[in-house]
C-alpha positions as CSV (number, residue, x, y, z in Angstrom):
1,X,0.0,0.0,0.0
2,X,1.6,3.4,-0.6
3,X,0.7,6.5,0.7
4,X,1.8,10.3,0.1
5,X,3.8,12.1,3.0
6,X,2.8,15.4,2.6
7,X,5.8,16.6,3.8
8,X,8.2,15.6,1.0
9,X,5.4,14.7,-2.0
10,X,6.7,11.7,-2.1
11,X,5.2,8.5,-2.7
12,X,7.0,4.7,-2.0
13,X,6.5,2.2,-3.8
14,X,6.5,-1.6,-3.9
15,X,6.9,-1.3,-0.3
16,X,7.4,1.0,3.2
17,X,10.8,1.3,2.6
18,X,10.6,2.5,-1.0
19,X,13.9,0.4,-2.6
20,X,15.1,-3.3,-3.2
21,X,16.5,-5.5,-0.9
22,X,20.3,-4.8,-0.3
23,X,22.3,-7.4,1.9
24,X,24.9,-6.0,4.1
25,X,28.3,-6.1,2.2
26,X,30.7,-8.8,4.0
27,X,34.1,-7.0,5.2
28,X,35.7,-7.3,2.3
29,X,33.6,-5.6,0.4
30,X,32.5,-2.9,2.5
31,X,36.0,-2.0,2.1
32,X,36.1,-1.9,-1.6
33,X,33.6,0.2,-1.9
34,X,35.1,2.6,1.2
35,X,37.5,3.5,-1.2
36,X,36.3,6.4,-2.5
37,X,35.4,7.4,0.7
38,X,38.9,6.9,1.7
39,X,40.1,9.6,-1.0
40,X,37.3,11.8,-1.1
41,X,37.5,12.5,2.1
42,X,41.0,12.0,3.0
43,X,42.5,14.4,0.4
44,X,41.8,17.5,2.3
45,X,44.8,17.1,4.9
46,X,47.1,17.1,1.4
47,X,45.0,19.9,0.3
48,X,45.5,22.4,2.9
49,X,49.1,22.0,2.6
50,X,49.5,22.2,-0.8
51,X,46.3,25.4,-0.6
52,X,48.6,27.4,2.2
53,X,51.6,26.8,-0.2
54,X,49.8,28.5,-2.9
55,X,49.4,31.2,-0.5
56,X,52.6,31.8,0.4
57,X,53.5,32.0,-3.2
58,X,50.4,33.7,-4.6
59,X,50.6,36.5,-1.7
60,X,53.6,36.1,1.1
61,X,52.8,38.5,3.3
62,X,49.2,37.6,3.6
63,X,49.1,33.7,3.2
64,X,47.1,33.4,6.5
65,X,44.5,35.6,5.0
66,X,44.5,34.0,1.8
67,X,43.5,31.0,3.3
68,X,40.9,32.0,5.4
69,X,39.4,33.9,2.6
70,X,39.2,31.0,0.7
71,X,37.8,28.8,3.2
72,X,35.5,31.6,4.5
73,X,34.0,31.2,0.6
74,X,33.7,27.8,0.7
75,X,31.3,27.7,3.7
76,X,28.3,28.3,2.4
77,X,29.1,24.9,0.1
78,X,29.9,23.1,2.8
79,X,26.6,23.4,4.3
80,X,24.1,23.5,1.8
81,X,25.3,21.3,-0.7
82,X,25.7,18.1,1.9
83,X,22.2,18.7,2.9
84,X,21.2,19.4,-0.6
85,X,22.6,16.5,-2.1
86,X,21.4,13.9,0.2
87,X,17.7,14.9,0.0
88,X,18.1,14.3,-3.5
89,X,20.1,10.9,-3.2
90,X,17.3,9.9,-0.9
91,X,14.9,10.8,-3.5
92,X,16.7,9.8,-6.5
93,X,15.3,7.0,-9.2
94,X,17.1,5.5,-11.7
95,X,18.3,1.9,-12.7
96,X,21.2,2.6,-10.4
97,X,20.2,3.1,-7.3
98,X,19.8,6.0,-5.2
99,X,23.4,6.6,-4.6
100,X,25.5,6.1,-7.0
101,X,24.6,8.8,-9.5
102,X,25.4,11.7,-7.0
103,X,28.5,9.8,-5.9
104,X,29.4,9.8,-9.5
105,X,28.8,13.5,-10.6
106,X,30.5,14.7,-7.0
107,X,33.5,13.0,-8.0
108,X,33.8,14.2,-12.1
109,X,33.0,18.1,-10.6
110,X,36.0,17.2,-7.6
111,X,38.9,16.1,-11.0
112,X,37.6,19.3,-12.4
113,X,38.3,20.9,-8.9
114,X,41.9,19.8,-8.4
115,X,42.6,20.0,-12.0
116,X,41.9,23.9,-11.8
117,X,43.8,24.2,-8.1
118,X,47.0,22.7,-9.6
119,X,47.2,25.7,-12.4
120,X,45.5,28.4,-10.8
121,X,47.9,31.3,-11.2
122,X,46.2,34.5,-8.5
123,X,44.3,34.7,-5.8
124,X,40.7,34.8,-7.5
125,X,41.6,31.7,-9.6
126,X,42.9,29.5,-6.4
127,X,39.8,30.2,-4.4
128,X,37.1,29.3,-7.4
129,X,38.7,26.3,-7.9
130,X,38.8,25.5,-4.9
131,X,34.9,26.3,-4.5
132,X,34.8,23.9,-7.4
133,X,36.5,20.8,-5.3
134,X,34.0,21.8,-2.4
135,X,31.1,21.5,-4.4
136,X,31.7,18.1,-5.6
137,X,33.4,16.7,-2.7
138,X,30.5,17.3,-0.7
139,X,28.2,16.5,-3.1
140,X,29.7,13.2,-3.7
141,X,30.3,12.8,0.1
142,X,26.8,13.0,1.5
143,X,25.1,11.0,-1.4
144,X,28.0,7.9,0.3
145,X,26.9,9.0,3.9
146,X,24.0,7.0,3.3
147,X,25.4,3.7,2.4
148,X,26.5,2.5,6.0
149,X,22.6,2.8,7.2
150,X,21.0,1.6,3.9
151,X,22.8,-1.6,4.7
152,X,24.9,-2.1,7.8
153,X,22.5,-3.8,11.3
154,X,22.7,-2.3,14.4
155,X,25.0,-4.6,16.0
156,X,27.7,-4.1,12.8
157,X,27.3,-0.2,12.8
158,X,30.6,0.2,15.6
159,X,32.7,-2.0,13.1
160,X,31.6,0.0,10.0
161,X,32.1,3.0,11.7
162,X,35.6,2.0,12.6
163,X,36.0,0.8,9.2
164,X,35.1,3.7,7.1
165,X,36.9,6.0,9.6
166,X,39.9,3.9,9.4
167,X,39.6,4.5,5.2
168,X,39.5,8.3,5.8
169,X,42.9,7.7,7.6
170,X,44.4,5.5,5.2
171,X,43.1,7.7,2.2
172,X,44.5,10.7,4.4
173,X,47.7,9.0,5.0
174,X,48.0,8.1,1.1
175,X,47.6,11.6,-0.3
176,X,50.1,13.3,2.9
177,X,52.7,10.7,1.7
178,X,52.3,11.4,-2.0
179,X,52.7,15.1,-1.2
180,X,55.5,14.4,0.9
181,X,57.4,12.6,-2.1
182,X,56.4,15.2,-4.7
183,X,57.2,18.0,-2.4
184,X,60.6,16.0,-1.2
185,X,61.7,15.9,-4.7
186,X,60.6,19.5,-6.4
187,X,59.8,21.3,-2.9
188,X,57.5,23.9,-2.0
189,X,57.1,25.6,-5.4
190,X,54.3,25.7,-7.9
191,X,55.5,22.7,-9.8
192,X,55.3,20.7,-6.8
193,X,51.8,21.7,-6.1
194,X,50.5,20.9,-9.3
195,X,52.5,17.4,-9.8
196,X,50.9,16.8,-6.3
197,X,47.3,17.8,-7.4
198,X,47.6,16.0,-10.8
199,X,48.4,12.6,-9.0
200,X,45.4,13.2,-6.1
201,X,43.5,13.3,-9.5
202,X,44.5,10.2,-10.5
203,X,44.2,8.5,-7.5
204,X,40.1,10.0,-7.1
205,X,39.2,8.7,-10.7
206,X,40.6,5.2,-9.6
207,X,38.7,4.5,-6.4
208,X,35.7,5.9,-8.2
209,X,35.6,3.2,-10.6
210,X,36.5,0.5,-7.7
211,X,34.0,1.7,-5.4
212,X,31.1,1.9,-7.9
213,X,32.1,-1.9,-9.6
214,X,31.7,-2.7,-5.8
215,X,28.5,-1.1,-4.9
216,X,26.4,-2.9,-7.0
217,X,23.4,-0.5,-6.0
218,X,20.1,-1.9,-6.4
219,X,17.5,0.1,-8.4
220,X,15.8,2.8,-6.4
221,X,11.9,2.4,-6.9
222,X,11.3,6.7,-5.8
223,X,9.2,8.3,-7.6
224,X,7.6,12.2,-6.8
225,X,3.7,12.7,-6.2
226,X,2.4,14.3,-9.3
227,X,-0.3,16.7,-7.3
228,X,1.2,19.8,-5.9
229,X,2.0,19.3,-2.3
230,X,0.7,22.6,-0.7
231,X,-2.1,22.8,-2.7
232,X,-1.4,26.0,-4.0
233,X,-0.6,25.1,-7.7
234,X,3.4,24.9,-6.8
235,X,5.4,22.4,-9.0
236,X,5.4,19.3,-7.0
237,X,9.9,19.1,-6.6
238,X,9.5,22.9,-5.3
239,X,7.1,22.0,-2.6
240,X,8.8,18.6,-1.9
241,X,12.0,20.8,-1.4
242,X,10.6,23.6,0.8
243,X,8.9,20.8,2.8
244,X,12.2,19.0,3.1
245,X,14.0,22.0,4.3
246,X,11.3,22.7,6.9
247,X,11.7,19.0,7.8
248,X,15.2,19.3,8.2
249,X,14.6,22.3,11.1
250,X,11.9,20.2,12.5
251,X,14.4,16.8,12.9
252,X,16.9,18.9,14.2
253,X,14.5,20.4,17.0
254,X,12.8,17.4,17.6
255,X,15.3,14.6,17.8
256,X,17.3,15.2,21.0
257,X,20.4,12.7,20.3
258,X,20.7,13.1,17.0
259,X,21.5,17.2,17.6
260,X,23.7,16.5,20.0
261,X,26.1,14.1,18.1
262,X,26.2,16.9,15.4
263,X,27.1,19.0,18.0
264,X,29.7,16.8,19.4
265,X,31.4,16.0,16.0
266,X,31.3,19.6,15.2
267,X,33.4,20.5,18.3
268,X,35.9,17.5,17.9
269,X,36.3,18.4,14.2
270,X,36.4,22.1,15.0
271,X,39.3,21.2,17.4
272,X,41.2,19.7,14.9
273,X,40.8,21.7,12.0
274,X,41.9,24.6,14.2
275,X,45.5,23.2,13.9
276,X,45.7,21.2,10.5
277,X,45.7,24.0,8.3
278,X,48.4,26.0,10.2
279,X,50.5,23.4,10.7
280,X,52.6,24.2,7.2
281,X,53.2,27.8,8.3
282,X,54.2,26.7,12.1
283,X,56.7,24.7,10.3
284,X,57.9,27.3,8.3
285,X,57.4,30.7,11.3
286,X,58.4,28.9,14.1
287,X,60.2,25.8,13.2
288,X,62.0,27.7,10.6
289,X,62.0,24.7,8.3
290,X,63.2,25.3,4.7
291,X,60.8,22.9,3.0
292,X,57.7,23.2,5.4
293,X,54.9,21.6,3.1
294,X,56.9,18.0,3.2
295,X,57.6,18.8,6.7
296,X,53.6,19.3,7.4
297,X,52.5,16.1,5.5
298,X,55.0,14.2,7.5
299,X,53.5,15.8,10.8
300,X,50.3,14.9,9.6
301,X,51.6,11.0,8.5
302,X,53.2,10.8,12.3
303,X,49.3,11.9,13.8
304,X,47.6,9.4,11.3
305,X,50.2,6.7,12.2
306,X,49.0,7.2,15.6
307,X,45.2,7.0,15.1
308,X,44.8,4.2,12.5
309,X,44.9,1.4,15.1
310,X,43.0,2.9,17.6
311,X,39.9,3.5,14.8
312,X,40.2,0.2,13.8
313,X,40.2,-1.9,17.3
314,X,38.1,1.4,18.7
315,X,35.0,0.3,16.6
316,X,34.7,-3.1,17.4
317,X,35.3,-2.7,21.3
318,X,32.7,-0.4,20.5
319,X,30.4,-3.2,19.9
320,X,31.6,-5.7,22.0
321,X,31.1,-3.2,25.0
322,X,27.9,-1.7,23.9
323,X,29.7,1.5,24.5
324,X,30.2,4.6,22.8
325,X,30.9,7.6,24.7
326,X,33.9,6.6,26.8
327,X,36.0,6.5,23.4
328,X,35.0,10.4,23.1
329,X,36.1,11.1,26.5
330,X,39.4,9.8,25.7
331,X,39.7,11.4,23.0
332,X,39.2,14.8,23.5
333,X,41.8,14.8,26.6
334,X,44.3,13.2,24.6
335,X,44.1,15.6,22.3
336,X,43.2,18.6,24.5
337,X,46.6,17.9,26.4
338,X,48.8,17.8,23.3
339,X,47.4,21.5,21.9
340,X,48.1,22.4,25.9
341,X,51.6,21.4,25.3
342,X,51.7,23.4,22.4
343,X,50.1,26.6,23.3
344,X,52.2,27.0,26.5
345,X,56.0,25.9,25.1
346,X,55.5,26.4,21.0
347,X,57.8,23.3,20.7
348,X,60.1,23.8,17.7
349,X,62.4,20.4,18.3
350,X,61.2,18.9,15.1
351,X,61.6,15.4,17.1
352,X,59.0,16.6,19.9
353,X,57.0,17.8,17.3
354,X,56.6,14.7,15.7
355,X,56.1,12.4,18.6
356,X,53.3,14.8,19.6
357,X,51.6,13.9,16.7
358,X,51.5,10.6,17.3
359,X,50.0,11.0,20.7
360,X,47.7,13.4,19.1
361,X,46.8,10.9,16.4
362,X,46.0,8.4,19.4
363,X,43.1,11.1,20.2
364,X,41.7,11.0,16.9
365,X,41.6,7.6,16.0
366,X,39.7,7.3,18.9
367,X,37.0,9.1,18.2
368,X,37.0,8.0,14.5
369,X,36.4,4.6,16.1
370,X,32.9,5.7,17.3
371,X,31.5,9.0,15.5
372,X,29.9,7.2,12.8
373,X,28.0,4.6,14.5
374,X,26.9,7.5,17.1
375,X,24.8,9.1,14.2
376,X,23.8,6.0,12.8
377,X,22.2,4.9,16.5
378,X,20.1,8.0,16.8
379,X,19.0,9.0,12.7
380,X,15.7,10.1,13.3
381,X,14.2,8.3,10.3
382,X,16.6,5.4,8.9
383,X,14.5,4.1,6.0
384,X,13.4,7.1,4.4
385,X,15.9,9.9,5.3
386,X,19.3,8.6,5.6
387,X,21.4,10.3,2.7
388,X,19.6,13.7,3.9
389,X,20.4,13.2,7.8
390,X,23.7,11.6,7.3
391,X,24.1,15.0,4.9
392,X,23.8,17.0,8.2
393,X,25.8,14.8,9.7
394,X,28.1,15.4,7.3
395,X,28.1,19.7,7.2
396,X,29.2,18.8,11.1
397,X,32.3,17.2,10.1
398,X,32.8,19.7,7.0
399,X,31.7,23.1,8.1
400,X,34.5,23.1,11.0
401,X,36.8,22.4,8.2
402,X,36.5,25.8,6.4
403,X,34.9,27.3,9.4
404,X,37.9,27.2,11.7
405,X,41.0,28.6,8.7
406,X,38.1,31.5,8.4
407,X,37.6,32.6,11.6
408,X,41.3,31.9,12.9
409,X,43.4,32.7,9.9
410,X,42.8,36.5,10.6
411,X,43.6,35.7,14.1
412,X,47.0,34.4,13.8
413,X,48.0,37.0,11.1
414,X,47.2,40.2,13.4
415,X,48.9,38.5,16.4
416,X,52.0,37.1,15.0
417,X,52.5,40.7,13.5
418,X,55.0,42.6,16.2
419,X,53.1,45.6,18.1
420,X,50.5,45.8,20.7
421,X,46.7,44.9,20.4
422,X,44.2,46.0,23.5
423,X,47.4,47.0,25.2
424,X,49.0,43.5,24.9
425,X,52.0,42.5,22.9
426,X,52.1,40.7,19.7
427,X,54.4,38.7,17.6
428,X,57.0,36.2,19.0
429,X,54.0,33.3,18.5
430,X,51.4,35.2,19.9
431,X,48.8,33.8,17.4
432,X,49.5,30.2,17.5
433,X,49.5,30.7,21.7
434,X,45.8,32.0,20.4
435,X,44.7,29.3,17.9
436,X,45.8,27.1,20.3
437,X,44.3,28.1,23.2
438,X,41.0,27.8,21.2
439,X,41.7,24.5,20.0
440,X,41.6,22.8,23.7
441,X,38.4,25.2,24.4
442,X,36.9,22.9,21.3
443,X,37.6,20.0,22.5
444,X,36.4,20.5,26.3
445,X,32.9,21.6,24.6
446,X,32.8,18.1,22.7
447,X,33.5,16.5,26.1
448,X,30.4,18.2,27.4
449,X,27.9,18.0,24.3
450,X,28.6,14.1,24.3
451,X,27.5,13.8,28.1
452,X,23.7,15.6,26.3
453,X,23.0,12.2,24.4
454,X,20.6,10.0,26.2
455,X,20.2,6.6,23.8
456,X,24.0,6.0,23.8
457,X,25.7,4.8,26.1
């Protein structure tokens, strides 16, 4: 029997669920097709050293603002498009599922996006292109965020979480080394920047086609209500899309767990985004390292090094103990303490530097272990919303991304230039003291956001 909601204009058919059976992939499988996942979302640690690279060549003196201006552009994608793009994956019909076209047309307008950041030669060009990668890296990201609960049971959901974080890390750690290499041979100049951009490139179109051979989507059996959903003569996709965005505010205010796991990955992300896209120029202000974009990746490589185990075994403890929020805990003082060495010594002993990442790494993989199968244990509506909550979902792990460069990049320019400010000195550090700072502040608010979920224990 089908019936209209009349809040999307949408009617299921064949049955409540509105799409064909689709058994859980075994583990092999489900990481094949995490591949893609594994580079489309694990390029960006590569990208923001190779983006503040462009910076410092494009505009020396102002890199800092260069990259929060382009990240500050990019935020509007970051939040609409995820959203965007998974109302339309769950509402998508064709012979290939639900899925897999979005995934497909994200990733083609991403190659287009790192094909344009590898020549762009000014300011204006570097920062549309790389509006370009957001648009189809989010698109392509949120139509995948539903895969884990369009297949994966409750009692699997800690292990796939473990598992698709642990791809993010191995994709991360894949595109860090390649820009190490590239960089350690042609260093930190535009030629290095490109070669690095062209292989990412490569390496996207490659997963794509494993991931999607892998899939093996059913058809999606969709389709939109022909009457107009208000009643007021309004094309039926326009009033299924003002309907879905009022849905969206109504989820959000209704469903008490699932709002605070958004918030709760937004802190933890915004807490480590604070220091990933500075961590080229710490290299090059404070460290005084010659070739500081191979010195960043390998930073990053030592704090991904660190967290691949623990988001690996991390998942399936998770399960085993029926536990979630102790790996958060963990997490977020592990990590809090390392920025706390940081803020108050500015280590420049590259050694210390390096075995902090490690033990910062530990932190992260940690919560990677778990953040998944958090939001898959309290979506508000599993079978018929997935792609679109797991969207949300999604802007909470992206926004912080261009959020944090935005707001702090201004930050640590003013204060590392030498003078006074409000009657207090800068220079000498002062702005990474300040990023820092913020960064533990980040992850004490994910401590306490995490305690606010009720159906997780």
């Amino acid at each position: 029997m089908t019936e209209i909601s009349s809040a999307t204009g949408l009617i299921p058919s064949a049955s409540s669920t509105g799409r064909q059976p689709w058994a859980a992939p075994g583990f092999w499988r489900l990481n094949g097709i995490n591949t893609f996942w594994a580079t489309n979302q694990g390029l960006w640690n590569a990208i923001y050293v190779l983006l503040a690279i462009s910076a410092a060549l494009t505009s020396p003196n102002q890199k800092e603002l260069v990259v929060g201006r382009a990240a500050a552009a990019g935020g509007a994608l970051a939040v609409l498009v995820p959203i965007a793009a998974g109302w339309l994956s769950d509402r998508t019909r064709t012979r290939w599922g639900r899925r897999t076209p979005w995934i497909v047309a994200g990733a083609l307008i991403s190659l287009v996006g790192l094909l344009l950041l590898a020549w762009a030669p000014s300011v204006p060009a570097l920062i549309a292109a790389y509006l370009v990668l957001q648009l189809g890296n989010n698109a392509a990201g949120a139509a995948f965020a539903g895969i884990v609960p369009d297949v994966v049971p409750e009692e699997r959901r800690g292990g796939a979480s473990g598992l698709l974080n642990s791809a993010t890390i191995v994709g991360t750690v894949v595109c860090l080394a390649i820009t190490l290499v590239v960089l350690g041979r042609l260093g930190s100049t535009r030629s290095g920047v490109a070669a690095s951009y062209f292989i990412i490139a490569a390496l996207v179109a490659l997963s794509l086609v494993c991931s999607v051979r892998l899939l093996r989507e059913p058809a999606s059996t969709w389709t939109i209500a022909s009457p107009d959903v208000a009643g007021r003569g309004e094309p039926s996709w326009a009033g299924a899309l003002r309907g879905a965005l009022v849905s969206v505010w109504r989820q959000l205010l209704a469903s008490h767990d699932f709002r605070w796991v958004i918030t709760t990955r937004f802190f933890q992300t915004l807490g480590i985004w604070t220091i990933l896209p500075f961590v080229s120029f710490y290299f090059k202000d404070v460290v005084r390292t010659a070739n500081y974009g191979a010195a960043s990746a390998l930073w990053q490589l030592c704090v991904l090094a660190g967290g691949l185990a623990p988001a690996v075994i991390g998942g399936f403890l998770s399960d085993r103990l029926r536990r979630r929020k102790i790996f958060v805990y963990v997490s977020s003082a592990v990590q809090g303490l390392v920025v706390a060495v940081l803020l108050f010594t500015l280590v420049s002993n590259t050694a210390a530097i390096y075995f902090m990442g490690l033990v910062f790494g530990v932190g992260y993989g940690l919560y990677s272990s778990v953040d998944w199968a958090l939001a898959c244990d309290v979506l508000p509506d599993r079978e018929r919303s997935a792609a679109r909550d797991m969207g949300i979902f999604h802007v909470s792990y992206t926004l912080p991304q261009v959020f944090a460069p935005a707001l702090l990049a201004p930050v640590l320019y003013w204060l590392n230039q030498p003078g006074r400010i409000a009657g207090l000195p800068t220079g000498s550090g002062a702005g990474y003291r300040a990023v820092f700072a913020s960064a533990t502040i980040w992850f004490l608010l994910a401590t306490v956001m995490v305690t606010r979920i009720r159906g997780v224990r």
